[in-house]
VONUVO-662558 format. One record per residue (C-alpha): x, y, z; residue number from 0. Coordinates in nm, 3 decimals. Example, Ala and Ser with C-alpha at 12.3 -4.5 7.8 and 13.67 -1.06 7.14 Angstrom:
         x         y         z   resi
     1.230    -0.450     0.780      0
     1.367    -0.106     0.714      1
//
This chain:
         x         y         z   resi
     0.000     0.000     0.000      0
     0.103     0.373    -0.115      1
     0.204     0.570     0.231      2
     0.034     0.852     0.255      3
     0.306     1.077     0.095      4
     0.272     0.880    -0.249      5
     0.313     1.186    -0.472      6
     0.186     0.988    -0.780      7
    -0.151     0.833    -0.648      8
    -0.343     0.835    -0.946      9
    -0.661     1.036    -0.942     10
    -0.887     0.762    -1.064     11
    -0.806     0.568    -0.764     12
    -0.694     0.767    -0.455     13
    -0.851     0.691    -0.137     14
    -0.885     0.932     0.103     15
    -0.943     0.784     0.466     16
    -1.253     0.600     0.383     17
    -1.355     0.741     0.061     18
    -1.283     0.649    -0.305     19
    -1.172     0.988    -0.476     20
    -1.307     1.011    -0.841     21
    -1.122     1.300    -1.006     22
    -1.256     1.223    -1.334     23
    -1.613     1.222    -1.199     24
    -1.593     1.466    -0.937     25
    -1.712     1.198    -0.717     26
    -1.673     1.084    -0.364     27
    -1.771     0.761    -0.275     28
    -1.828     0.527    -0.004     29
    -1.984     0.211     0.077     30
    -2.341     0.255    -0.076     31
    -2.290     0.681    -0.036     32
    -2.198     0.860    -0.300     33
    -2.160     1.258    -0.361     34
    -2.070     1.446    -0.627     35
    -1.875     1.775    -0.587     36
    -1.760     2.096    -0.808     37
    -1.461     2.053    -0.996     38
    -1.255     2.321    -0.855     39
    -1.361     2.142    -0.521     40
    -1.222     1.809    -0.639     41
    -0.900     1.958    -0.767     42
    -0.864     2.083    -0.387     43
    -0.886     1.778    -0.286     44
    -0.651     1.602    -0.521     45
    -0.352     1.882    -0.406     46
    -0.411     1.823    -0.050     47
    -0.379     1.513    -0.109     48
    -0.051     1.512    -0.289     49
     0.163     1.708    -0.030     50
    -0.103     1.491     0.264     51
     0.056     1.550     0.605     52
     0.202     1.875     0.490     53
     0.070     2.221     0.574     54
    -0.007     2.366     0.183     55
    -0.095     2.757     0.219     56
    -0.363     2.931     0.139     57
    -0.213     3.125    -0.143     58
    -0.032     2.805    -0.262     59
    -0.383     2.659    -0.359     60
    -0.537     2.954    -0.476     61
    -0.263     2.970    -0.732     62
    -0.279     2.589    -0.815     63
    -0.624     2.531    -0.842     64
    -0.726     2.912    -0.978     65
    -0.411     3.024    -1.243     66
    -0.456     3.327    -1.379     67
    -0.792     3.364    -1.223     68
    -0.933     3.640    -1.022     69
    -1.050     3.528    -0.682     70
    -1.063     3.626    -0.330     71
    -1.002     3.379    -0.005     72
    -1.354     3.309    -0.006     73
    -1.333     3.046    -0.305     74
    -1.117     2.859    -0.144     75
    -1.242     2.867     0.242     76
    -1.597     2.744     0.059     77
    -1.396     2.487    -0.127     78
    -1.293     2.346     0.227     79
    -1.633     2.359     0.378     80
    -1.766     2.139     0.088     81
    -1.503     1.856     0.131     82
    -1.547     1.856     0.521     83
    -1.918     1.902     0.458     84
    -1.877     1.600     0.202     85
    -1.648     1.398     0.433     86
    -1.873     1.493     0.736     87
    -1.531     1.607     0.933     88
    -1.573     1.854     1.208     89
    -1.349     2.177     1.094     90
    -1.272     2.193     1.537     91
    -1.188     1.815     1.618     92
    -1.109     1.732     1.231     93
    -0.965     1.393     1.118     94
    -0.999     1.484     0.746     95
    -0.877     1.862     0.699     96
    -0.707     2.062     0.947     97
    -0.666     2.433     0.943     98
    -0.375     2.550     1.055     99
    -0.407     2.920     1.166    100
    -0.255     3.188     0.966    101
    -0.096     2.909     0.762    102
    -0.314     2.684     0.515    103
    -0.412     2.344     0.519    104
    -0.322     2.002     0.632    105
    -0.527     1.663     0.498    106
    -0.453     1.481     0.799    107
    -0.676     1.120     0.682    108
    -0.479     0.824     0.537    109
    -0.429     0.840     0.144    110
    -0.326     0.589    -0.081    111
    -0.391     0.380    -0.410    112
    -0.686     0.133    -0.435    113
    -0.487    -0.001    -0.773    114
    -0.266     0.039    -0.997    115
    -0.359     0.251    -1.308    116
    -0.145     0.358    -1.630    117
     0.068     0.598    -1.659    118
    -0.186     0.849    -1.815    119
    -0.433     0.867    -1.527    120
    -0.166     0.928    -1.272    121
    -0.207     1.328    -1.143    122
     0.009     1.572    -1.281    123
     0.349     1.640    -1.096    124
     0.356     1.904    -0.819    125
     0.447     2.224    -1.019    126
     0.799     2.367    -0.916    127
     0.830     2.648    -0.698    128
     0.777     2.966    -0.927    129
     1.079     3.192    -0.945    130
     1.086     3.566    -0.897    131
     1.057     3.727    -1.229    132
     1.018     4.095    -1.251    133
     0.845     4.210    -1.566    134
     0.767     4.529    -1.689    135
     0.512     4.734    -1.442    136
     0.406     5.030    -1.416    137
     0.601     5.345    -1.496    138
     0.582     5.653    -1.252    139
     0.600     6.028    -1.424    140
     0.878     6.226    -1.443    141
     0.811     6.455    -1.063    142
     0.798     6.101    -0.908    143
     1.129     6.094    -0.699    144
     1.134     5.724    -0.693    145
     1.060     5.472    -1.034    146
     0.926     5.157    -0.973    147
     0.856     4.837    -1.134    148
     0.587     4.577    -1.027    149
     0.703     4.213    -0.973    150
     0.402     4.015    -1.149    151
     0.496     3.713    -1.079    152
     0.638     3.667    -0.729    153
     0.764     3.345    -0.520    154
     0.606     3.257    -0.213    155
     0.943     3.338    -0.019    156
     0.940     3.709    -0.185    157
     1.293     3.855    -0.066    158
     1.360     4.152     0.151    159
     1.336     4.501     0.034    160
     1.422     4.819     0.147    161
     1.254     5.182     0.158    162
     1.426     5.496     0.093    163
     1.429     5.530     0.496    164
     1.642     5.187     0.502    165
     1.376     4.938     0.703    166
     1.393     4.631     0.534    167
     1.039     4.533     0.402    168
     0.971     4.127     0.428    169
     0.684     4.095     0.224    170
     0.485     3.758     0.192    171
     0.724     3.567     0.454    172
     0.490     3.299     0.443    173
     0.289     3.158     0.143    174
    -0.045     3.139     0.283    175
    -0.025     3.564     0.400    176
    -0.100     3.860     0.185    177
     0.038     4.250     0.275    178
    -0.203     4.328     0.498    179
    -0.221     4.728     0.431    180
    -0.444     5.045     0.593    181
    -0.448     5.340     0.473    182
    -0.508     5.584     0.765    183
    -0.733     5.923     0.678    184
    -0.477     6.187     0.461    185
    -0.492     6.464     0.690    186
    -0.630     6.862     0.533    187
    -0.296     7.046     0.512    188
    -0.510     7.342     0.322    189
    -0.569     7.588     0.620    190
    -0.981     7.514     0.603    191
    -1.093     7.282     0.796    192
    -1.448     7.289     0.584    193
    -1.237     7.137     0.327    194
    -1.119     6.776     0.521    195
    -1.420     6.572     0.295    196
    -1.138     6.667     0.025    197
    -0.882     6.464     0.190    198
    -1.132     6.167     0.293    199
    -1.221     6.141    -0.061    200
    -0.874     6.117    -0.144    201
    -0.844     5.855     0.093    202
    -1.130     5.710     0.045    203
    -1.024     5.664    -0.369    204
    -0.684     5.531    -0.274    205
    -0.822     5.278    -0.076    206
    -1.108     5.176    -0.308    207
    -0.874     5.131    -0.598    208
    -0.577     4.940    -0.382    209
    -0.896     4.690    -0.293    210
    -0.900     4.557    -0.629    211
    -0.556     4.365    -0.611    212
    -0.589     4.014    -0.499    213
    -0.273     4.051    -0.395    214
    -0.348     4.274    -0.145    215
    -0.526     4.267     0.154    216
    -0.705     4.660     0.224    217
    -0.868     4.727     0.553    218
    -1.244     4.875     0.487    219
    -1.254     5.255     0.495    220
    -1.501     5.216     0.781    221
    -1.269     5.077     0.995    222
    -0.981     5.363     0.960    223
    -1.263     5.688     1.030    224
    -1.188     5.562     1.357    225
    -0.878     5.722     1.346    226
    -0.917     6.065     1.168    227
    -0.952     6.262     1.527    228
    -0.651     6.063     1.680    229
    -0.312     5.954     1.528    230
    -0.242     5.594     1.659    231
     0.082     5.435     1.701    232
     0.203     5.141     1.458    233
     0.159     4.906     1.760    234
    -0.218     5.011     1.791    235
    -0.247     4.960     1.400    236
    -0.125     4.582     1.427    237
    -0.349     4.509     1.739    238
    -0.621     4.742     1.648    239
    -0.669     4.669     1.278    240
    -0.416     4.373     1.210    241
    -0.227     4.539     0.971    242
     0.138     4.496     0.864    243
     0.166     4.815     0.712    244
    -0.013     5.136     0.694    245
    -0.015     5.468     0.504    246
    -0.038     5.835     0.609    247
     0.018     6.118     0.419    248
    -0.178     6.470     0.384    249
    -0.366     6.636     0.130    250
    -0.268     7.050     0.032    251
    -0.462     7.270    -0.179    252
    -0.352     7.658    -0.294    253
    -0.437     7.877    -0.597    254
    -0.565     7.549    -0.756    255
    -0.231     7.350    -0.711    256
    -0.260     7.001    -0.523    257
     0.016     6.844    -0.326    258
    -0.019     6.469    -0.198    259
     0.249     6.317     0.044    260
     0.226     6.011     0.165    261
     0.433     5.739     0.384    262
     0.455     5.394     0.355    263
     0.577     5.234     0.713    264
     0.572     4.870     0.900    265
     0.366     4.866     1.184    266
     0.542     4.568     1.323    267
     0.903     4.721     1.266    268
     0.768     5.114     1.380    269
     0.986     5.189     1.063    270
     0.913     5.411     0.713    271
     1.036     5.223     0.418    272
     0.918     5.476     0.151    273
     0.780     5.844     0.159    274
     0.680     5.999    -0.203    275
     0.560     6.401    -0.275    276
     0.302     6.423    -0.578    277
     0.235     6.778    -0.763    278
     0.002     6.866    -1.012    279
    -0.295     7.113    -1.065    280
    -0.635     7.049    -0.929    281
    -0.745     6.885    -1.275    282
    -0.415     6.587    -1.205    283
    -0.578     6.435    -0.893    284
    -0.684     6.118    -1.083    285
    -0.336     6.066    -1.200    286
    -0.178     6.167    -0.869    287
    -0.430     5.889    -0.712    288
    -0.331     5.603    -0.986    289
     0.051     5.712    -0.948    290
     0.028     5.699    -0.582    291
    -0.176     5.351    -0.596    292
     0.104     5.184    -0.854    293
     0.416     5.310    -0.638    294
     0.247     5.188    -0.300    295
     0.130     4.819    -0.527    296
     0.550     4.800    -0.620    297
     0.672     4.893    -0.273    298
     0.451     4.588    -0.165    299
     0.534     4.377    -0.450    300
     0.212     4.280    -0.502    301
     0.129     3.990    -0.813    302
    -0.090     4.235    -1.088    303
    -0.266     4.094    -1.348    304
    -0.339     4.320    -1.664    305
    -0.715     4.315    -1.563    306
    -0.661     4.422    -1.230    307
    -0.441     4.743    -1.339    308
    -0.747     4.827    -1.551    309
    -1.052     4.820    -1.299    310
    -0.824     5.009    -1.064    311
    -0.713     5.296    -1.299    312
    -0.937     5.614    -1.184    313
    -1.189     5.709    -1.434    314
    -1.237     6.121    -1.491    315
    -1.556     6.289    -1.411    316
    -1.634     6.523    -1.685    317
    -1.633     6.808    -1.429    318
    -1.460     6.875    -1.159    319
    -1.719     7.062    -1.010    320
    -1.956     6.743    -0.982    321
    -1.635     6.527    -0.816    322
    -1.659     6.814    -0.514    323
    -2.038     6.789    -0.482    324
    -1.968     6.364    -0.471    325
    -1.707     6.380    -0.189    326
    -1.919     6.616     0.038    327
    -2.258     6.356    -0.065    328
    -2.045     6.049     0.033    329
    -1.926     6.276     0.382    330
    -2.281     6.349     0.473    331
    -2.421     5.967     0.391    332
    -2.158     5.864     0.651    333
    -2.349     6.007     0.918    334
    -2.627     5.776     0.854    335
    -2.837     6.122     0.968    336
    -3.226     6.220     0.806    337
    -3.134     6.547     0.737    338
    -2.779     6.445     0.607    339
    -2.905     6.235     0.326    340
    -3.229     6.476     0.231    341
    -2.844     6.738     0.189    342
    -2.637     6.470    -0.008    343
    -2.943     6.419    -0.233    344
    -2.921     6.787    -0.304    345
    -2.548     6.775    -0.383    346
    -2.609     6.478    -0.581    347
    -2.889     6.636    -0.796    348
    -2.634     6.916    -0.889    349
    -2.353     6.686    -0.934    350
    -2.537     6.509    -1.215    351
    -2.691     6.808    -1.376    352
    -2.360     6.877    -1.450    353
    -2.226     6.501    -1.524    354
    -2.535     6.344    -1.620    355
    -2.318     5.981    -1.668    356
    -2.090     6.056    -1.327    357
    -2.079     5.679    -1.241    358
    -2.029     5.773    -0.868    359
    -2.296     6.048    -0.829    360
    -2.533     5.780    -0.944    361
    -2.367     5.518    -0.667    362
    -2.375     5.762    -0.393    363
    -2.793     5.855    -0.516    364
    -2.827     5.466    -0.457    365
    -2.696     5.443    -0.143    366
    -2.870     5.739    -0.046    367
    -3.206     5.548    -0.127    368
    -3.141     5.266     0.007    369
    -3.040     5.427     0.321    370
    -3.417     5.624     0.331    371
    -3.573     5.249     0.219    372
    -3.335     5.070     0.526    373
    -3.407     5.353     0.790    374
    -3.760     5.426     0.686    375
    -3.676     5.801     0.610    376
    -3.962     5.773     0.359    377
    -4.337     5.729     0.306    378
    -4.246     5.467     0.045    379
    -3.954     5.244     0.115    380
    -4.068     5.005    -0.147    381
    -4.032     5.325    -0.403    382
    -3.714     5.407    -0.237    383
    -3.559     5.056    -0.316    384
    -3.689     5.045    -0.655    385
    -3.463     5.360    -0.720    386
    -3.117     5.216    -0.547    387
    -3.152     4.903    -0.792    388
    -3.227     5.144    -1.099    389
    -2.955     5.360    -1.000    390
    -2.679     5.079    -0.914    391
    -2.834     4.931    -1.243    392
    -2.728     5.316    -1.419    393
    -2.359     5.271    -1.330    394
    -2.307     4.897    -1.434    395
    -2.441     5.047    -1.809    396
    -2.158     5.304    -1.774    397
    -1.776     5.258    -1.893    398
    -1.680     5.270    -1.511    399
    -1.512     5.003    -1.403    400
    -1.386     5.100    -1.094    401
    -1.751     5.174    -1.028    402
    -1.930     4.859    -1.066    403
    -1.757     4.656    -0.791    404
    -1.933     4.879    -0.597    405
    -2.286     4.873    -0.786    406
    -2.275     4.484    -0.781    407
    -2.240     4.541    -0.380    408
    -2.487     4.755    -0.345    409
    -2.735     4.537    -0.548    410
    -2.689     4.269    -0.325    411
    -2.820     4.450    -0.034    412
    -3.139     4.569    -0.189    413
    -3.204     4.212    -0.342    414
    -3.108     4.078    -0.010    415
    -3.344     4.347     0.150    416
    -3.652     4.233    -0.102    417
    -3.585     3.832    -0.012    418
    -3.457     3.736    -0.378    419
    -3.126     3.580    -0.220    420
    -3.030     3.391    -0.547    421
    -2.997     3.762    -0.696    422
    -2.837     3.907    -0.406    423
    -2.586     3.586    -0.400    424
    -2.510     3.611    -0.785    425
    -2.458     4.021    -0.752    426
    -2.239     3.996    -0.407    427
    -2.048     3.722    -0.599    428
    -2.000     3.938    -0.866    429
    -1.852     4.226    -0.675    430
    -1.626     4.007    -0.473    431
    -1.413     3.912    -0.792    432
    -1.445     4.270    -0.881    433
    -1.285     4.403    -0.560    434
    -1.165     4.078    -0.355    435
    -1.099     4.354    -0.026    436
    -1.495     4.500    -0.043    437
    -1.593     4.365     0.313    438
    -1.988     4.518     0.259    439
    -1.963     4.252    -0.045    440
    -1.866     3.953     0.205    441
    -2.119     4.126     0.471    442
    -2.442     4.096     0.188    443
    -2.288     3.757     0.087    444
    -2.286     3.599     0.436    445
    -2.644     3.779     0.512    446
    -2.743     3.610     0.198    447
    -2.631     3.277     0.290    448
    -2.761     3.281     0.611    449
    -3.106     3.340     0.493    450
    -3.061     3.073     0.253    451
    -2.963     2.815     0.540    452
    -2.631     2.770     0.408    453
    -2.486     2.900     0.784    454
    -2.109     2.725     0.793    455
    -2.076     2.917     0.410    456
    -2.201     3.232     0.553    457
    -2.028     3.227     0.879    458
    -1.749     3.228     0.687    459
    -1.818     3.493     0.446    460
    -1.881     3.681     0.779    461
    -1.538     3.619     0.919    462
    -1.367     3.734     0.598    463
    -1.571     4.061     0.597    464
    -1.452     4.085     0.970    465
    -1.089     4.084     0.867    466
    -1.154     4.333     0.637    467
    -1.369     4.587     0.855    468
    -1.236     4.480     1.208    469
    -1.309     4.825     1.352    470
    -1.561     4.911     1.168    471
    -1.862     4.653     1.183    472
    -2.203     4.754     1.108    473
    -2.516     4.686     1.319    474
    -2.626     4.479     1.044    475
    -2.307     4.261     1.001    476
    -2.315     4.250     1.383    477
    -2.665     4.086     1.434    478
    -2.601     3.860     1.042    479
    -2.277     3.720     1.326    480
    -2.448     3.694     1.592    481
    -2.781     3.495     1.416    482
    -2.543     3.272     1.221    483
    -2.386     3.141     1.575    484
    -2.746     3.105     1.690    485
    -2.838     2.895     1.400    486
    -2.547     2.671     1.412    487
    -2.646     2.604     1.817    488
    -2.316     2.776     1.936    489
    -2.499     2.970     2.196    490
    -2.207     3.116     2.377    491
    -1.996     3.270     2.052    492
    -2.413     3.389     1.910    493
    -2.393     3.600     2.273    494
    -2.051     3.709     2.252    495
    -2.136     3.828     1.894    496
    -2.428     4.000     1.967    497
    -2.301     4.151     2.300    498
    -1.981     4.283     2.040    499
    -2.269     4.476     1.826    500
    -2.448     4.598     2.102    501
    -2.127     4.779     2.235    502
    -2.131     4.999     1.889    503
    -2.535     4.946     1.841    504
    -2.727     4.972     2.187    505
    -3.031     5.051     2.070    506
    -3.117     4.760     1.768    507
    -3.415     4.534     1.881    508
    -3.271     4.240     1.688    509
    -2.967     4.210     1.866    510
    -3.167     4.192     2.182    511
    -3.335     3.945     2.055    512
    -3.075     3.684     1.929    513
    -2.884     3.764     2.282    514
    -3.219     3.640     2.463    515
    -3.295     3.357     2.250    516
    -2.917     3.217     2.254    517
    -2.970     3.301     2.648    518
    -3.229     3.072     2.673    519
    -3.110     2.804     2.478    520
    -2.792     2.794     2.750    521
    -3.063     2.799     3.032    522
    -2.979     3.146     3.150    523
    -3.357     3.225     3.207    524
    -3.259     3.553     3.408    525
    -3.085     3.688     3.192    526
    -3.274     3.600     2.867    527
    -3.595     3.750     3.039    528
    -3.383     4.084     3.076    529
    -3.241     4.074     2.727    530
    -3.623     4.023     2.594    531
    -3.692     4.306     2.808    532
    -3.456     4.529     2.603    533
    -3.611     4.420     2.300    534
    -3.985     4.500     2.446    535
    -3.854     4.849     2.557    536
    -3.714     4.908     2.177    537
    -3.995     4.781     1.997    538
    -4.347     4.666     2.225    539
    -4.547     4.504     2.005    540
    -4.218     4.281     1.921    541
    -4.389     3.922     1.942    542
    -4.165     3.575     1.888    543
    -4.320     3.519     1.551    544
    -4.205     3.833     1.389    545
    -3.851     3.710     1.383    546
    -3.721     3.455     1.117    547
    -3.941     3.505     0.857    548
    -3.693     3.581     0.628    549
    -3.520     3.222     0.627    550
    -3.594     2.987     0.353    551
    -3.605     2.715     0.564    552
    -3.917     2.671     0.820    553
    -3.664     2.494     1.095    554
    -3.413     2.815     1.096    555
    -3.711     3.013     1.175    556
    -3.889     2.770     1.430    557
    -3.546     2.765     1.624    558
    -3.521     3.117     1.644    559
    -3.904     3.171     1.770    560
    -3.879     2.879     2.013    561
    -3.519     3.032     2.181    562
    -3.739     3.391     2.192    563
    -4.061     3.198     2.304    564
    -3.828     3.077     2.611    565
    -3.672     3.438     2.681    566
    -4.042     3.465     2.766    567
    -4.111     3.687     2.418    568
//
């Protein structure tokens, strides 16, 4: 018998523990059980199991089973709930798969050869370690004090470089670990402070466009706002927002000149490694922005495919004018705030009067109405919902590509919001492999799945979002966490979840309720009857059987009402 190291078990016949692999078939078999999985799934499988006992990282597979392809961490954390799923292996006492954290992967079951086959069917040979290549990247303009070319095809073990302070930066030390990067708010430099939505919108477009390398891990914007009124220290940027590295900079206008300076540093070192001035008129900010996004993707040496360069070039509104009345929408639909978005609509209105096909203004009008649908800010959320979709639906029609990440997003929530999950999954989908850092994306996809009673897929979506929004969670993220825990029967982590939320969101009935129902379920009768008090005092005509209604399957919702029922709802 093959040990379980046999790099050339055939595919036809590799046994894995107790199941017959079928890589031909995309079949797993046993006894009189048989299931049949995706291909990518399969092919997974089949790499596991040719380095078995060895941790493979998470990058390493992404690369071997996806070449070429653009896809986030989420393909392949689904991939591994399907095969434990399949295997019925328990991903917290596993004897199939076992995730090692940070790292990768580890098939940890027996594998071997039922029989011998020819020489054909055997799988194909490991492929050999790829070696650092650089190819030709971008190229930086003439005022940029440092040129730079992108590596685009980088090993594993990328090698040390340094910064024009001299810290050495180790990039991609392990396999399995992207640059994990924030970019902290670019502070107004300009003398007026009625000016500082400039330099958030700067900000914000840096950040938006650096989110569409899968190379790159971005941290949300709505987890860095924390940090506009207070400077933190690199320490408090690893522990805060688990971030290797981090960018500041500021933002100076005068007599209609721009100047951009920004600061690439190691959190973990408490070291700069490069620093960069940009010039130009006011008109240049879209090439300061792309020039400033390509020199911060080379520091990093981040892997760029040609596609990627395109979605995150900036595209020009046809007046400036309407770009200022977009950032000081976007500043006011922050708030979250009646009167602020009745203000950004205003802007908004002006801003496309003068740029009737501004992909943005229409993207900001969409979140605007879905906010007034959401918050019930109208006499018609229906209406209100109807006019996100057609706006999100305006900017996907619109030669925007750095736009429609975004507008994919966005129409996940509001097909989310109207119950047609298959829609909202497709759209959320969608934006993901648009932008693989959009954390609202993996926040509508795990809401999504959770409605659709596919909990261990959406948990996880949830948990990716939460790496890329640590700070920054929403109440609705918070109680999707929290409900997903409660689902699954882990009553303590549905109660720590919740209890997380409430800290940001003290005032949302629903997480009240999921705290009293997972309460109940763990006996605490006292204090499930006090949590279901808190929901009574929110909302009191809150009965038990307005809650789950949204779940496609019955026995999601009759577990929720019965925990509530108990809480003494």
């Amino acid at each position: 018998m093959a040990s379980a190291h046999d790099s050339q078990a055939p595919a036809s016949a590799l046994k894995v523990g107790d199941w017959d692999v079928d890589a031909i078939a995309n079949r797993l078999s046993r006894d009189d059980q048989s299931t049949r999985l995706e291909p990518k799934v399969i092919e997974v499988l089949v790499y596991l199991a040719r380095h078995a006992g060895s941790v493979v990282g998470r990058e390493e597979l992404l690369q071997a089973v996806w070449p070429g392809v653009i896809v986030g961490d989420d393909a392949l954390t689904q991939a591994i709930i399907k095969l434990r799923k399949a295997f019925g292996d328990d991903a917290r006492q596993p004897t199939y798969i076992e995730t090692i954290s940070k790292r990768g992967y580890r098939l940890i079951a027996p594998v071997r050869t039922a029989a011998p086959e020819p020489q054909a069917a055997r799988l194909p040979s490991p492929p050999a370690a790829p070696t650092r290549r650089p190819r030709l990247g971008f190229v930086v303009a003439a005022t940029a004090l440092v040129a730079i070319a992108v590596v685009l095809v980088l090993a594993p073990e990328t090698a040390t470089r340094q910064g024009v302070a001299g810290g050495s930066l180790e990039v991609g030390s392990e396999a399995t670990e992207r640059p994990t990067l924030a970019v902290l708010p670019l502070s107004n430099q300009s003398g007026d402070a009625q000016r500082d939505y400039f330099s958030d919108g700067v900000t914000y477009e840096i950040i938006n466009a650096l989110g569409r390398f899968s190379g790159l891990s971005v941290i949300s914007p709505h987890s860095i706002e924390q940090f506009t009124a207070r400077a933190p220290s690199p320490k408090a940027i690893k522990s805060e927002l688990g971030a290797r590295y981090f960018v500041t900079g500021s933002v100076r206008e005068a007599e209609g000149q721009l100047r951009v300076t920004v600061e690439l540093s190691d959190a973990e070192k408490g070291v700069v490694l490069w620093s960069d001035r940009y010039d130009g008129a006011g008109g240049d900010l879209f090439e300061i922005r792309d020039r400033i996004v390509k020199d911060i993707v080379g520091k990093l040496a981040v892997k760029v495919t040609r596609l990627e360069e395109q979605r995150a070039a900036a595209k020009l509104p046809e007046n400036l004018e309407a770009y200022d009345l977009v950032l000081r929408a976007r500043a006011l639909l922050r708030k979250s705030d009646r009167v602020a978005n009745r203000e950004a609509r205003a802007l908004l209105d002006r801003a496309l009067q003068l740029a009737p096909d501004y992909a943005q203004a229409w993207l900001e009008y969409a979140t605007a109405e879905r906010q007034r649908s959401i918050f019930g800010w109208t006499e018609d959320p229906t209406a209100s919902l109807q006019r996100a979709e057609q706006f999100a639906q305006r900017v996907l029609a619109l030669d925007d590509p750095g736009s429609q990440a975004q507008a994919h997003g966005l129409l996940g929530v509001v097909y989310a919001i109207a119950g047609k999950f298959e829609q909202a999954l497709m759209e959320a989908d969608r934006a993901i492999e648009l932008n693989p850092n959009d954390a609202s994306a993996f926040d509508s996809r795990g809401s999504t799945l959770l409605y659709l009673g596919r909990t261990d897929e959406a948990l996880a979506a949830l948990q990716t979002a939460l790496r890329f929004n640590p700070a920054g969670r929403g109440a609705g993220s918070g109680s999707d966490h929290a409900l997903a825990y409660y689902t699954l029967r882990r009553y303590r982590e549905s109660v720590a979840a919740a209890d997380t939320a409430l800290a940001r969101y003290p005032d949302i009935a629903f997480l009240h309720a999921i705290r009293a129902a997972a309460l109940a379920k763990l006996g605490d009768q006292d204090a499930a009857r006090e949590a279901a008090a808190q929901v009574l005092r929110l909302d009191p005509f809150s009965r038990a059987s307005d809650y789950g209604t949204r779940f496609a399957k019955p026995e999601h919702q009759a577990h929720l009402q019965d925990g509530l029922r108990k809480a003494g709802l």
